[in-house]
C-alpha positions as a Markdown table, in Angstrom:
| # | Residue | x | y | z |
|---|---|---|---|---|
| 1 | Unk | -51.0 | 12.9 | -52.6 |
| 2 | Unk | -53.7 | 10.6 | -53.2 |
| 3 | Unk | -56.0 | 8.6 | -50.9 |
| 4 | Unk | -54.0 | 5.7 | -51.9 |
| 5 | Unk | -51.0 | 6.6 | -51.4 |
| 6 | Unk | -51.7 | 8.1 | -48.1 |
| 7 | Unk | -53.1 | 4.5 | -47.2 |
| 8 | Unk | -50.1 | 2.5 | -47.9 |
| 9 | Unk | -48.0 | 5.2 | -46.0 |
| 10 | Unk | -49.8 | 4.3 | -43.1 |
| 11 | Unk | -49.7 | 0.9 | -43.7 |
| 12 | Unk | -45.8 | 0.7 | -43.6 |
| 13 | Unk | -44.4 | 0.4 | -40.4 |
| 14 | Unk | -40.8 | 0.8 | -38.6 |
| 15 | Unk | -38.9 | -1.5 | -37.0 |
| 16 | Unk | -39.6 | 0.4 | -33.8 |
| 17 | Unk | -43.0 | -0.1 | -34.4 |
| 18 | Unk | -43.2 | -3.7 | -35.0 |
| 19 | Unk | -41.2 | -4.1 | -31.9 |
| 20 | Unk | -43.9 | -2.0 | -29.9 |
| 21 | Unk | -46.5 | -4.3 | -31.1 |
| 22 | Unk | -44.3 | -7.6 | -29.9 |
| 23 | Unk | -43.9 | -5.5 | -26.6 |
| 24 | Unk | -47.4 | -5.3 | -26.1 |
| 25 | Unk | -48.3 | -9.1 | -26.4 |
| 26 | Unk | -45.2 | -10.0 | -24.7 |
| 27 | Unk | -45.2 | -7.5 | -21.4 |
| 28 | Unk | -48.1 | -9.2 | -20.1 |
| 29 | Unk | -45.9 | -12.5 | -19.4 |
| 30 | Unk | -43.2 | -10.6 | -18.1 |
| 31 | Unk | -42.2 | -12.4 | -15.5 |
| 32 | Unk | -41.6 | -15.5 | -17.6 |
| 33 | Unk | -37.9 | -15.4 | -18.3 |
| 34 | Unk | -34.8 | -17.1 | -20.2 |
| 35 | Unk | -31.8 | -17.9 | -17.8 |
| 36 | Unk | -28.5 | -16.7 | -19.5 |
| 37 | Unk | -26.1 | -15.9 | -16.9 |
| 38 | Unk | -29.0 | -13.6 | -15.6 |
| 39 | Unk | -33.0 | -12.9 | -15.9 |
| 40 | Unk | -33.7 | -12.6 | -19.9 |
| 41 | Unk | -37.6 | -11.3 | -19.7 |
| 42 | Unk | -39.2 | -12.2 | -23.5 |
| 43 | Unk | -40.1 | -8.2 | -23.7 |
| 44 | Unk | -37.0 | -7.3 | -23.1 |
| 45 | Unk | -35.6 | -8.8 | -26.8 |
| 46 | Unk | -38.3 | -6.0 | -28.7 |
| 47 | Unk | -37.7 | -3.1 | -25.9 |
| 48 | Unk | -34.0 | -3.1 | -26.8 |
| 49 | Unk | -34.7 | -3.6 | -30.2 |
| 50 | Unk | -36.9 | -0.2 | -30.8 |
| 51 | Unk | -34.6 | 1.6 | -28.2 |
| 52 | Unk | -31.9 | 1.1 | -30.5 |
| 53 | Unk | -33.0 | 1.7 | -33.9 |
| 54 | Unk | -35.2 | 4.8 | -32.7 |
| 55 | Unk | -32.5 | 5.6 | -30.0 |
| 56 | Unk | -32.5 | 9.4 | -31.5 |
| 57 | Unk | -36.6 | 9.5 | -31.4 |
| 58 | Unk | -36.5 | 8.5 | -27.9 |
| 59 | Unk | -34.1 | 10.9 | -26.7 |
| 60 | Unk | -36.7 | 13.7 | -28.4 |
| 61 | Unk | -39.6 | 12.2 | -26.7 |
| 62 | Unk | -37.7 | 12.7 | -23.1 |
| 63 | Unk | -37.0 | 16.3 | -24.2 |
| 64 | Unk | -40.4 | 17.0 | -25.2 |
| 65 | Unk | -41.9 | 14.7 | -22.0 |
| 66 | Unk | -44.1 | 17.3 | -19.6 |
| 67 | Unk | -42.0 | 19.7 | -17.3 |
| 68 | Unk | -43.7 | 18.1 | -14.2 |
| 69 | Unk | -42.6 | 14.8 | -15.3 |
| 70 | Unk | -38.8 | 15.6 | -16.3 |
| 71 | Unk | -38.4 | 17.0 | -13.1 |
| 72 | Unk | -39.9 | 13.9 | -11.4 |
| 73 | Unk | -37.9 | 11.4 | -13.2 |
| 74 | Unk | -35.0 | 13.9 | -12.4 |
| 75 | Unk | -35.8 | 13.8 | -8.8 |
| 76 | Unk | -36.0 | 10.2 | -8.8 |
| 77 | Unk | -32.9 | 9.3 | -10.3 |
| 78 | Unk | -31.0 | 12.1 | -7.9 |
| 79 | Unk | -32.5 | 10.4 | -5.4 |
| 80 | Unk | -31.7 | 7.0 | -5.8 |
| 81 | Unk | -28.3 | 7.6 | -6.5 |
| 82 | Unk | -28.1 | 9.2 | -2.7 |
| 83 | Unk | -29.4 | 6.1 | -2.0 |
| 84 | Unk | -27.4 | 4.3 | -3.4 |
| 85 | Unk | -24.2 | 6.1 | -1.3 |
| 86 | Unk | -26.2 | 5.4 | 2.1 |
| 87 | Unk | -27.1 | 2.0 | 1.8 |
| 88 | Unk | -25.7 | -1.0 | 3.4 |
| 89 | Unk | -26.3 | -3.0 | -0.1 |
| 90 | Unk | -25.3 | -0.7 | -3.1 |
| 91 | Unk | -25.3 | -3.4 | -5.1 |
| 92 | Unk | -29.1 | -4.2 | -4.3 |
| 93 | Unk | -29.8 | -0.7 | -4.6 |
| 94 | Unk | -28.4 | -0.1 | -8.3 |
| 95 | Unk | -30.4 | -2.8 | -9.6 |
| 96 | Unk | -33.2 | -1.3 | -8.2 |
| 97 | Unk | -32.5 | 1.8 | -9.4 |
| 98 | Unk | -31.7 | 0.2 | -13.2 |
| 99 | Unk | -35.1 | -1.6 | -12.8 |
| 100 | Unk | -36.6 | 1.9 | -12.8 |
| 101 | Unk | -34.1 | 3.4 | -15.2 |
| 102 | Unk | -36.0 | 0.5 | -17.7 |
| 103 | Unk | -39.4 | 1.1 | -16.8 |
| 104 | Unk | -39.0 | 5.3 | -17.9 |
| 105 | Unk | -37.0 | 3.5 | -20.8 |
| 106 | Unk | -40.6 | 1.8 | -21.6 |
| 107 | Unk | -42.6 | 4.8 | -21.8 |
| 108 | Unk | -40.1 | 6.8 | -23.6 |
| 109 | Unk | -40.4 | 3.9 | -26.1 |
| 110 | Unk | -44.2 | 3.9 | -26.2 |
| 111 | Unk | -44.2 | 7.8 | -26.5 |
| 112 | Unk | -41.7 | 7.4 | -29.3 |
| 113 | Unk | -43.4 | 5.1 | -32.2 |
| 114 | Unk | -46.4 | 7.6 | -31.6 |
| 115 | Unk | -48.5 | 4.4 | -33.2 |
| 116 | Unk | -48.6 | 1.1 | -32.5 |
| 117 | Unk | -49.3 | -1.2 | -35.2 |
| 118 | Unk | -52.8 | -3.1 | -34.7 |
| 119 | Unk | -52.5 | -2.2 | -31.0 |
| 120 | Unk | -55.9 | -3.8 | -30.3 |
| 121 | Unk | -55.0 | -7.0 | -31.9 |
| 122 | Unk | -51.4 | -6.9 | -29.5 |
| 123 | Unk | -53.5 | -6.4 | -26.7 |
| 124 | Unk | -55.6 | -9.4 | -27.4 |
| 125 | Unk | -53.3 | -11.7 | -28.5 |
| 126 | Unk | -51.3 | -10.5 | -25.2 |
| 127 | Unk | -54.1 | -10.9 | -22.9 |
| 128 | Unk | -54.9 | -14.7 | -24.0 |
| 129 | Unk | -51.7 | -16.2 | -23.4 |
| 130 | Unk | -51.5 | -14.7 | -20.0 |
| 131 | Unk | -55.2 | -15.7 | -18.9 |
| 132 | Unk | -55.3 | -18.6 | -20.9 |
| 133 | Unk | -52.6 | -19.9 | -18.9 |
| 134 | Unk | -53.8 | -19.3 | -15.3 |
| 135 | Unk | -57.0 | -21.0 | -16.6 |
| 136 | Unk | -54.9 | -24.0 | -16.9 |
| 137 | Unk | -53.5 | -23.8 | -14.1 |
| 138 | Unk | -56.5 | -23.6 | -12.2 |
| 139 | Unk | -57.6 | -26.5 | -14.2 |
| 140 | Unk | -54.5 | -28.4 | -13.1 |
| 141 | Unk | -54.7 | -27.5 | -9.5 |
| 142 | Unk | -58.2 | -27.4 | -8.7 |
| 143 | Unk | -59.3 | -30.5 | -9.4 |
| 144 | Unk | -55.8 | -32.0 | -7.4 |
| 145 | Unk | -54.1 | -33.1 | -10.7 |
| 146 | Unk | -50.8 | -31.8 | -8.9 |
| 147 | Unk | -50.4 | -32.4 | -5.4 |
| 148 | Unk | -50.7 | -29.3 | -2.6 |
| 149 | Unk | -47.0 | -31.0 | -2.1 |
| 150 | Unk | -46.1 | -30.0 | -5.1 |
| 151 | Unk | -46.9 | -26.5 | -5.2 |
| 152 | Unk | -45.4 | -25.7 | -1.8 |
| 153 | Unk | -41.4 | -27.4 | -3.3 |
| 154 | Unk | -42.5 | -25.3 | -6.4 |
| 155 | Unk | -40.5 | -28.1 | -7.9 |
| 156 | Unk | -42.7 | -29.0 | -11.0 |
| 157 | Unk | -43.8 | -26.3 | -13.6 |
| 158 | Unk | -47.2 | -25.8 | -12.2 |
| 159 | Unk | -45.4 | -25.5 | -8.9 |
| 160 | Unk | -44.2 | -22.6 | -10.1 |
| 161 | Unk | -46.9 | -21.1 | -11.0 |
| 162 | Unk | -49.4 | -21.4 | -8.5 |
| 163 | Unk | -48.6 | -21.6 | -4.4 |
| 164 | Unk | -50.5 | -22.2 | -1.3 |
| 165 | Unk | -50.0 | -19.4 | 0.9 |
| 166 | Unk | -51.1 | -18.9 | 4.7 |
| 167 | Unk | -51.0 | -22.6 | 4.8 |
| 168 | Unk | -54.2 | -23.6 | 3.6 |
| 169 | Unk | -55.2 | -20.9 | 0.6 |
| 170 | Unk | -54.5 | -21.8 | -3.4 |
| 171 | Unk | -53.2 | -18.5 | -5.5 |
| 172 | Unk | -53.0 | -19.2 | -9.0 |
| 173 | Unk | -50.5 | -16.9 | -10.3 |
| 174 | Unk | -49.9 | -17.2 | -13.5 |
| 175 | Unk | -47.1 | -15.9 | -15.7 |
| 176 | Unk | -46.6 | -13.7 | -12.8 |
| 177 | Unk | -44.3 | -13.8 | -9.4 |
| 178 | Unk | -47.3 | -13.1 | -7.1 |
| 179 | Unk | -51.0 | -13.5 | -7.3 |
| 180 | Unk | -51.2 | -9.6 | -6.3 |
| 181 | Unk | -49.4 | -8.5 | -9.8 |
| 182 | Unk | -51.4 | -11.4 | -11.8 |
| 183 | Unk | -54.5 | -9.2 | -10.8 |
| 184 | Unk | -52.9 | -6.2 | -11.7 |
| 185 | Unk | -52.1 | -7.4 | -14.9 |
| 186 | Unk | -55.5 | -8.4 | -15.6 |
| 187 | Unk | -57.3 | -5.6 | -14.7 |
| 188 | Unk | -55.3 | -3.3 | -16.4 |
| 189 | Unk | -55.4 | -5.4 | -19.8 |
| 190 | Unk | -59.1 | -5.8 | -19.1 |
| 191 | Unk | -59.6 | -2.0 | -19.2 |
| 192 | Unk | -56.9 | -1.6 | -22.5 |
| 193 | Unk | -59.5 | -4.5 | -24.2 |
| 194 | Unk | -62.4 | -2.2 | -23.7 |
| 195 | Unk | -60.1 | 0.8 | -24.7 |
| 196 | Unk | -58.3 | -0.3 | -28.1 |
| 197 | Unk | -61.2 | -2.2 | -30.8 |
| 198 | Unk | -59.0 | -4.7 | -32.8 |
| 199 | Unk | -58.3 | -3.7 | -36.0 |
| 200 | Unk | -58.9 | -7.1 | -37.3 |
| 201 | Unk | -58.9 | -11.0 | -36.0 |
| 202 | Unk | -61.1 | -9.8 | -33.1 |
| 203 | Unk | -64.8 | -10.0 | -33.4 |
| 204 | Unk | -67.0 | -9.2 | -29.9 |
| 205 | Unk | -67.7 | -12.5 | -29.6 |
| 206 | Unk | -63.7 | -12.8 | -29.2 |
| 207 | Unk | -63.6 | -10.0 | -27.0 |
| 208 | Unk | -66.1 | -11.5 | -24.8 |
| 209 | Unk | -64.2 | -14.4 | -24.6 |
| 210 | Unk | -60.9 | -12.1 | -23.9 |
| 211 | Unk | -62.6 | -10.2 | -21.0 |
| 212 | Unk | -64.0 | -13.6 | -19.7 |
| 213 | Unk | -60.6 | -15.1 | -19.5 |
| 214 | Unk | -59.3 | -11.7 | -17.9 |
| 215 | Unk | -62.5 | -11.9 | -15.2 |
| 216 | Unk | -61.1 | -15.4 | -14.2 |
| 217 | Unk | -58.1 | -14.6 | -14.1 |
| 218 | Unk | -58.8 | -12.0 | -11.8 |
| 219 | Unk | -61.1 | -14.0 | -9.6 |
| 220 | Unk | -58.5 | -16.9 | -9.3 |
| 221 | Unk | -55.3 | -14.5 | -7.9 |
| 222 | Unk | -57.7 | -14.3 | -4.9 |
| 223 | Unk | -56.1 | -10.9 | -4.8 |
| 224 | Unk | -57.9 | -8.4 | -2.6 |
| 225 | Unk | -55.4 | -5.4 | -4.0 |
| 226 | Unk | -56.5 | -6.8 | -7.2 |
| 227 | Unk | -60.2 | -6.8 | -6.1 |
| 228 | Unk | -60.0 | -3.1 | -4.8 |
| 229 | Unk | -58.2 | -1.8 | -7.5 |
| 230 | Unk | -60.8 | -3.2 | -10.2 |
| 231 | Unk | -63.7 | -1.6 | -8.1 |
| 232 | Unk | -62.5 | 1.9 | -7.6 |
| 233 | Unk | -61.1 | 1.9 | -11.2 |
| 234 | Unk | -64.5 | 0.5 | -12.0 |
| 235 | Unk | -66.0 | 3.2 | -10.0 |
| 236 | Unk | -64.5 | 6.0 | -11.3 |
| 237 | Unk | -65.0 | 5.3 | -15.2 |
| 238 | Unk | -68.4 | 5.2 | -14.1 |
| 239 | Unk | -68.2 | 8.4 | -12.4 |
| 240 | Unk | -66.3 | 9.7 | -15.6 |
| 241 | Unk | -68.8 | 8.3 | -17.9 |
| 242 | Unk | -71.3 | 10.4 | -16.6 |
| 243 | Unk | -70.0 | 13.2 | -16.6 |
| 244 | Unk | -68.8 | 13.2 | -20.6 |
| 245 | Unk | -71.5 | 10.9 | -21.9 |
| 246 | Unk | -74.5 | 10.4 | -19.8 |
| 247 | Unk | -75.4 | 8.1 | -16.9 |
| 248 | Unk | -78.2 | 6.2 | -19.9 |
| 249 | Unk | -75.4 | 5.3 | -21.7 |
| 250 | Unk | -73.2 | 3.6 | -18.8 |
| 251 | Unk | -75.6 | 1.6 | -17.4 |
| 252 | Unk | -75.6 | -0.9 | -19.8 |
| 253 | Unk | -71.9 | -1.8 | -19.6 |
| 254 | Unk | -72.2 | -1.1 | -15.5 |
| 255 | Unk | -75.3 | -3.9 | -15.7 |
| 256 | Unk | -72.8 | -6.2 | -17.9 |
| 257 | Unk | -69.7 | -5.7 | -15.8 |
| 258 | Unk | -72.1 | -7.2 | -12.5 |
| 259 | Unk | -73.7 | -10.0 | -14.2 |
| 260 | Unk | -70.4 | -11.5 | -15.6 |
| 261 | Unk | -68.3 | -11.0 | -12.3 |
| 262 | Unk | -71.1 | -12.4 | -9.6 |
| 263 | Unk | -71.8 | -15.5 | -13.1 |
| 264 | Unk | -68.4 | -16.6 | -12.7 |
| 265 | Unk | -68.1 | -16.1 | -9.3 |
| 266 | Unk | -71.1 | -18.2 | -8.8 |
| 267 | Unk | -70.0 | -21.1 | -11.4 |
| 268 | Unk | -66.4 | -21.5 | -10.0 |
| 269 | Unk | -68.4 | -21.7 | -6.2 |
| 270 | Unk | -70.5 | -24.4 | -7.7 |
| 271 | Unk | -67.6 | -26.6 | -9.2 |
| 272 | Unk | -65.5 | -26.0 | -6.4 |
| 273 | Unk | -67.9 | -27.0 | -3.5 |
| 274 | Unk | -65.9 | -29.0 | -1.7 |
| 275 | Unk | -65.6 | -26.6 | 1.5 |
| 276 | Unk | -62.3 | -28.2 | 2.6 |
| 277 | Unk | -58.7 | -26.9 | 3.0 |
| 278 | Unk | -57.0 | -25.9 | -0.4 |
| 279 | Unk | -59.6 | -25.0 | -2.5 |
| 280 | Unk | -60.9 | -22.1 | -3.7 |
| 281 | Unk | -64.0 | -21.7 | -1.9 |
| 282 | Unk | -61.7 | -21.6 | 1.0 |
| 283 | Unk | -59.8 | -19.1 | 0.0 |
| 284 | Unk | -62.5 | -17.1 | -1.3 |
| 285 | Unk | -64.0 | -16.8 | 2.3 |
| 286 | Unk | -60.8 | -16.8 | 4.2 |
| 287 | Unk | -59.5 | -14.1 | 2.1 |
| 288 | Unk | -63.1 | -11.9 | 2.7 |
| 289 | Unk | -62.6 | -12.2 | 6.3 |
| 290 | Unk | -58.7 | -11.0 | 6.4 |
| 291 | Unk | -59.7 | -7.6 | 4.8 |
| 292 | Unk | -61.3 | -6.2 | 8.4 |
| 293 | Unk | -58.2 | -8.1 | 9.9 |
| 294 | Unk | -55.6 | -6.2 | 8.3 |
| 295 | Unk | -57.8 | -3.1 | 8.6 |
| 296 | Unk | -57.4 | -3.3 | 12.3 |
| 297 | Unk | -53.8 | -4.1 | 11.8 |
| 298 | Unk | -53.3 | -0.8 | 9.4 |
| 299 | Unk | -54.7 | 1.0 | 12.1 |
| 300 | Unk | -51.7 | 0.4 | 14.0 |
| 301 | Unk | -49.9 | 2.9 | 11.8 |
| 302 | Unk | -52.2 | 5.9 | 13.6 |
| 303 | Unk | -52.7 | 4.4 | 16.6 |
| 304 | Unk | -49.1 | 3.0 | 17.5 |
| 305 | Unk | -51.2 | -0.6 | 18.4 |
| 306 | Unk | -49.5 | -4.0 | 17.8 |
| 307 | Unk | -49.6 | -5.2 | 14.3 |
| 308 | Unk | -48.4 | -8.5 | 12.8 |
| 309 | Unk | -44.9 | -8.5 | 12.2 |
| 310 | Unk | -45.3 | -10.0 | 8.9 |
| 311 | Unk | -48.4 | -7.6 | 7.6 |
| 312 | Unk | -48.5 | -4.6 | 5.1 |
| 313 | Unk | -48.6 | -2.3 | 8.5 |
| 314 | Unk | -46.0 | -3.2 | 9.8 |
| 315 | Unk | -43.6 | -3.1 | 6.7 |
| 316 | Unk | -45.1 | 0.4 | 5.8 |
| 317 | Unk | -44.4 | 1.4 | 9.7 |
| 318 | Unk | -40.4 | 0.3 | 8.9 |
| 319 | Unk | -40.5 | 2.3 | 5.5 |
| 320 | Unk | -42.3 | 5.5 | 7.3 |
| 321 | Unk | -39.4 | 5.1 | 10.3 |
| 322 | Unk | -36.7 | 4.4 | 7.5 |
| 323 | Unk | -38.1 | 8.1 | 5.6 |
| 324 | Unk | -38.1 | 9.8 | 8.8 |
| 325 | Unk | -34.6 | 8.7 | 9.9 |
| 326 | Unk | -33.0 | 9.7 | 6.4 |
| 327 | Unk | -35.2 | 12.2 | 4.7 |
| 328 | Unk | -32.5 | 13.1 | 2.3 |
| 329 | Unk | -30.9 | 10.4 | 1.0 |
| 330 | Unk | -33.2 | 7.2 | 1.8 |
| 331 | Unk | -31.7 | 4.2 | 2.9 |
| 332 | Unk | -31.8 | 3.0 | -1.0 |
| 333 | Unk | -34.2 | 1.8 | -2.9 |
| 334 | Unk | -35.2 | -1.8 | -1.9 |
| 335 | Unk | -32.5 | -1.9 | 0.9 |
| 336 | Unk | -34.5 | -0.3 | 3.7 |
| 337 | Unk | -32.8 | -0.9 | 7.4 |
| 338 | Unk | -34.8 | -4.2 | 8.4 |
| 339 | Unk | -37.2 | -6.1 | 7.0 |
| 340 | Unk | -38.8 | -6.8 | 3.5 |
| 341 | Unk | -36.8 | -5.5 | 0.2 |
| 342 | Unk | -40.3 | -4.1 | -1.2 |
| 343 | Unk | -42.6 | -1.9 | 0.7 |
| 344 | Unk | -45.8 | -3.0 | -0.7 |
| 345 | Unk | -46.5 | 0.6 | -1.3 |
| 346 | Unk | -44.6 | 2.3 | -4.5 |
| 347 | Unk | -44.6 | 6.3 | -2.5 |
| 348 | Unk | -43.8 | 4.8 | 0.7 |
| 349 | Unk | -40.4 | 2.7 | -1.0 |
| 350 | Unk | -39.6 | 5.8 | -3.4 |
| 351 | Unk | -39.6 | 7.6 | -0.1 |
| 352 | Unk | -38.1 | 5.0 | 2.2 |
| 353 | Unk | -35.5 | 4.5 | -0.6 |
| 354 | Unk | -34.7 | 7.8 | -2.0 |
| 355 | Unk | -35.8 | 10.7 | 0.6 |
| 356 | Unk | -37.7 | 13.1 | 0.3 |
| 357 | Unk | -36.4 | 13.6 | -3.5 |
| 358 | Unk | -38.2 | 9.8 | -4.6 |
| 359 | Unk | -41.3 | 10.8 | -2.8 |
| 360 | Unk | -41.0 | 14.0 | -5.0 |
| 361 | Unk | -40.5 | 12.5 | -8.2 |
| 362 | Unk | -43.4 | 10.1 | -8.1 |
| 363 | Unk | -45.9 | 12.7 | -6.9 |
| 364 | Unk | -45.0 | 14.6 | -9.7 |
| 365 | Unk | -45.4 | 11.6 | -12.5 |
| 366 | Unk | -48.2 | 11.0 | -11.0 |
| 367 | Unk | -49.7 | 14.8 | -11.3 |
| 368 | Unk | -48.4 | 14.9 | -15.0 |
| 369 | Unk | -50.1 | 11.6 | -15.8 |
| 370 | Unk | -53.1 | 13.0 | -14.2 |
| 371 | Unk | -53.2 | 16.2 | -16.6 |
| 372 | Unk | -52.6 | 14.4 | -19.4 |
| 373 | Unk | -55.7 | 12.0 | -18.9 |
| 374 | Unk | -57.8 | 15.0 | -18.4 |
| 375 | Unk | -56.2 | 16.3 | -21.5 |
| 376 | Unk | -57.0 | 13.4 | -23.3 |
| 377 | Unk | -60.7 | 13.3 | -22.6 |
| 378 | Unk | -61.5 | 16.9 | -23.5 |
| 379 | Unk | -60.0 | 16.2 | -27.4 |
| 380 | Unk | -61.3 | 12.4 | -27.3 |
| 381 | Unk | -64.4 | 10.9 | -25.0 |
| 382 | Unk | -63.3 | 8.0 | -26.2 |
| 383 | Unk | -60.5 | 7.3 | -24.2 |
| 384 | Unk | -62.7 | 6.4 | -21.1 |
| 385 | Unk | -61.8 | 2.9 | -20.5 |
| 386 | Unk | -58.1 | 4.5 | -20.2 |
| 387 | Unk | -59.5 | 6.0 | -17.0 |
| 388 | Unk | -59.8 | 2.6 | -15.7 |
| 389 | Unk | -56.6 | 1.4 | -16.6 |
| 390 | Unk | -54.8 | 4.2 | -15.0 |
| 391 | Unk | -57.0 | 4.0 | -11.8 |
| 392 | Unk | -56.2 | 0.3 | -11.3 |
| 393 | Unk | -52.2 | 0.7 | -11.5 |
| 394 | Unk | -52.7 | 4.0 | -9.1 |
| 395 | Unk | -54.9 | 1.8 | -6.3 |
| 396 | Unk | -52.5 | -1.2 | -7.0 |
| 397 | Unk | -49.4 | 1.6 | -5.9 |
| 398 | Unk | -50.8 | 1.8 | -2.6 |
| 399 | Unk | -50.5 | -1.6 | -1.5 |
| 400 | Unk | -48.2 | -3.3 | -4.3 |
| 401 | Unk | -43.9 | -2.0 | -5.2 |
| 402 | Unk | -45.0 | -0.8 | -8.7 |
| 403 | Unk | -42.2 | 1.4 | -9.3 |
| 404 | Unk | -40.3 | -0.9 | -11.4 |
| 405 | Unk | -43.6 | -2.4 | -13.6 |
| 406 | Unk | -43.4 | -2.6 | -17.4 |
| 407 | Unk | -47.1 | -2.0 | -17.3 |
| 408 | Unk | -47.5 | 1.5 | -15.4 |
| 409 | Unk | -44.9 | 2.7 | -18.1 |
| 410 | Unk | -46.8 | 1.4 | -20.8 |
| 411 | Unk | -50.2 | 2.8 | -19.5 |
| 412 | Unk | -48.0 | 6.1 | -18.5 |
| 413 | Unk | -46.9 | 6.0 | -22.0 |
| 414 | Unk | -50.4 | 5.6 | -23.4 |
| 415 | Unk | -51.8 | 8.5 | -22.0 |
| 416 | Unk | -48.8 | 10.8 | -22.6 |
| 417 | Unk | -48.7 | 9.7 | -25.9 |
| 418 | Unk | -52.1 | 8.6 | -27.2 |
| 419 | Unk | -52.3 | 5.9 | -29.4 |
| 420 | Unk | -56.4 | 6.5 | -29.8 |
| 421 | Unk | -57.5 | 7.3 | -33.4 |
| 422 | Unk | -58.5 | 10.8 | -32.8 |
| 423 | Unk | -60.8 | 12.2 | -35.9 |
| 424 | Unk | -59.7 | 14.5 | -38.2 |
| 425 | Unk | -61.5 | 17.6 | -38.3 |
| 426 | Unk | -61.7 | 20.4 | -41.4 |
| 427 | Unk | -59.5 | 22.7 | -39.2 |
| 428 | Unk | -56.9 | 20.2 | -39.7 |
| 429 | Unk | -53.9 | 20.6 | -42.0 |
C-alpha cells in the first residue's frame, strides 16, 4: 500500500465518526433542548445516530471494556433496579436510572469510533459557543440591560440563563441548568483545549482566545465547586508534569495559567466596581466568605452540630441516613426519603440510591478510569492535560450529582479509549 493511499484511508470517515465529531461540539450545550412531547437535547440527534449504525461496534467495545469497569456498571444497574422496587417514585427512579443507562451509552460510543474526526477542531468549535454565550450574557446582565426582575420570573431568554441566587448574588449560567455544571463544563473543555491541538482552523492565537473565553466563563458561574475543582485538577497536572517531564518545563504554563486568571479577575473587578447588591463584585466576595461558612456547616456531618437545612451537609447527612437505613437496595436513585432529588455528591446518591451495590459500581469506574490514565501516560506523556480533565469531573463528584453527565462519559471514554496520536515506532507492524 502506498503512502497515498494510506492517507486517503485515513481521511475517510464513518458515519459514526462524523456523528462523534457533532457530539463533541454539541455536548457542551447540553442542556439546551427542543420540546417535543419531552426534553430533545441537540447531542442527543448524533449519539443515536452513531449508536445505531455502529450498534454492533459498541456492543464489542462493552465486551472488551476493563473487568473492573463491567462489573461496576453491572453493579450499578443491579442496583438501581433494587432501587427502583423500593422507592416511593419508581417512575422518578427509572429515569434516573435511564439517564445513567445513556451516559455508559456515551462512552461506549466514544470507545467505539476509536478516532474522532478533527477532535481538536470539535472541541474548539464546542467550547466557543458555550463560552461565547455566557459572555453575553454577562454582557446583558452586568451592565442592567435586563432587569434583576427579570431574571428571578426567568421569563425572558436571558432569564433563563442567568439567576440571582441567595437574594442578592448574579450566576451567569450559560447553556447550563446551574452555574456549578457551567464551571464544570468549562474547566473540563479548558483542559481537553490544552489536550487535543486542532488539526486545522485553530491557530494559538485562536486558542488563546478559546481558553480566555473558558477562563471567563469560569470566573462568571461564581462557582466555588468550580473554583476547587480547577485548582486541584490544576494541582495535580502540575504534580504529574513533574514527575514525567520536568518541573523547568511546567513552570512556564503554571506562570501563564496565574497571570491570565488573577488579569481577568482583576479587569472584570474594575468594570464591575459598583460595590452594590447584584453585581459581581458582590458575589465574588460574598461567595469567598460562604466557603468557611459551609465548612463549619459540613462539620456537622462528624460532629452531629446544627447545619442549615437547606446546605450541602445537611442533604449529604439525609443521603448517609437514607444508605444506612437500606444498604441493599437504596431508596432509588434520585428518590431518597426526604429532601432534594440530587445529593450534590455523585457516591453519596449512587449509594443513597442504589445500596451498597451503586456505591460499588462507581468506586470501581472510578479505579478502572484511574488505571487507565496511568496506562496512558506510560505509552504517551503527552496526554497530561487529560490529567486535568479527569481530576476536575472527580473533585466536581464530590459536591455536584455527576452520575448522569454526558461529559464524565466522554472524558471516561477518552481515556479508556485514547483518541491521542500516539507515534509509531519500528517495532510496529
Amino acid at each position: 500500500m502506498t503512502t497515498a493511499d494510506s492517507k486517503q484511508q485515513t481521511d475517510q470517515f464513518t458515519i459514526a465518526q462524523w456523528s462523534a465529531f457533532a457530539f463533541v461540539v454539541l455536548v457542551p450545550v447540553h442542556a439546551l433542548s427542543v420540546d417535543v412531547g419531552f426534553e430533545l437535547k441537540l447531542w442527543f440527534v448524533p449519539l443515536l445516530v452513531g449508536l445505531v449504525v455502529a450498534v454492533r461496534d459498541v456492543v464489542r467495545s462493552a465486551l472488551d471494556l476493563p473487568r473492573a469497569m463491567q462489573i461496576g456498571i453491572v453493579f450499578m444497574g443491579v442496583g438501581g433496579v433494587l432501587g427502583i422496587l423500593s422507592s416511593a417514585d419508581e417512575t422518578a427512579a427509572t429515569r434516573h436510572l435511564i439517564a445513567i443507562g445513556i451516559a455508559v451509552s456515551v462512552m461506549l460510543f466514544v470507545m467505539t469510533v476509536k478516532k474522532i474526526p478533527y477532535l481538536g477542531v470539535a472541541v474548539r468549535l464546542g467550547a466557543l459557543m458555550m463560552a461565547s454565550a455566557t459572555v453575553i450574557e454577562a454582557l446583558l446582565v452586568m451592565p442592567r440591560w435586563v432587569s434583576v426582575e427579570t431574571l428571578q420570573k426567568g421569563s425572558a431568554f436571558v432569564g433563563q440563563l442567568a439567576e440571582v441566587a441567595y437574594g442578592d448574588i448574579i450566576l451567569v449560567t450559560g447553556t447550563h441548568h446551574d452555574s456549578n455544571f457551567s464551571a464544570l463544563y468549562g474547566a473540563v473543555w479548558l483542559f481537553l483545549v490544552l489536550a487535543f491541538p486542532a488539526e486545522r482552523f485553530f491557530r494559538r492565537r485562536g486558542d488563546g482566545v478559546v481558553i480566555g473565553l473558558l477562563g471567563v466563563q469560569l470566573l462568571l458561574s461564581l462557582s466555588k465547586t468550580g473554583l476547587l475543582s480547577l485548582l486541584i485538577a490544576t494541582a495535580a497536572t502540575a504534580v504529574m508534569y513533574r514527575v514525567v517531564k520536568g518541573w523547568r518545563n511546567a513552570k512556564p504554563a503554571i506562570a501563564v495559567a496565574l497571570i491570565t486568571f488573577v488579569s481577568v479577575t482583576g479587569v472584570l473587578l474594575i468594570i464591575d466596581a459598583t460595590d452594590g447588591e447584584h453585581d459581581i463584585a458582590h458575589g465574588l466576595r460574598k461567595r469567598g466568605g460562604q466557603v468557611l461558612i459551609e465548612a463549619d456547616q459540613a462539620g456537622g456531618l462528624i460532629t452531629g452540630g446544627a447545619v442549615q437545612a437547606d446546605g450541602r451537609a445537611a442533604i449529604w447527612r439525609r443521603y448517609t441516613r437514607d444508605f444506612l437505613d437500606n444498604p441493599v437496595t437504596g431508596t432509588g436513585l434520585g428518590t431518597p426519603s426526604t429532601g432534594d432529588p440530587y445529593a450534590h455528591n455523585a457516591p453519596l446518591e449512587a449509594a443513597g440510591g442504589s445500596g451498597i451495590l451503586g456505591a460499588a459500581g462507581w468506586f470501581l469506574l472510578w479505579v478502572s478510569v484511574g488505571l487507565a490514565l496511568k496506562r496512558l501516560l506510560r505509552t504517551n506523556p503527552e496526554a497530561l492535560a487529560l490529567v486535568g480533565a479527569v481530576g476536575v469531573v472527580f473533585v466536581a463528584s464530590l459536591f455536584l450529582s455527576t452520575n448522569y453527565e454526558p461529559i464524565v462519559a466522554l472524558t471516561f471514554g477518552i481515556v479508556l479509549a485514547p483518541h491521542m496520536r500516539i507515534p509509531i515506532t519500528p517495532s510496529d507492524p
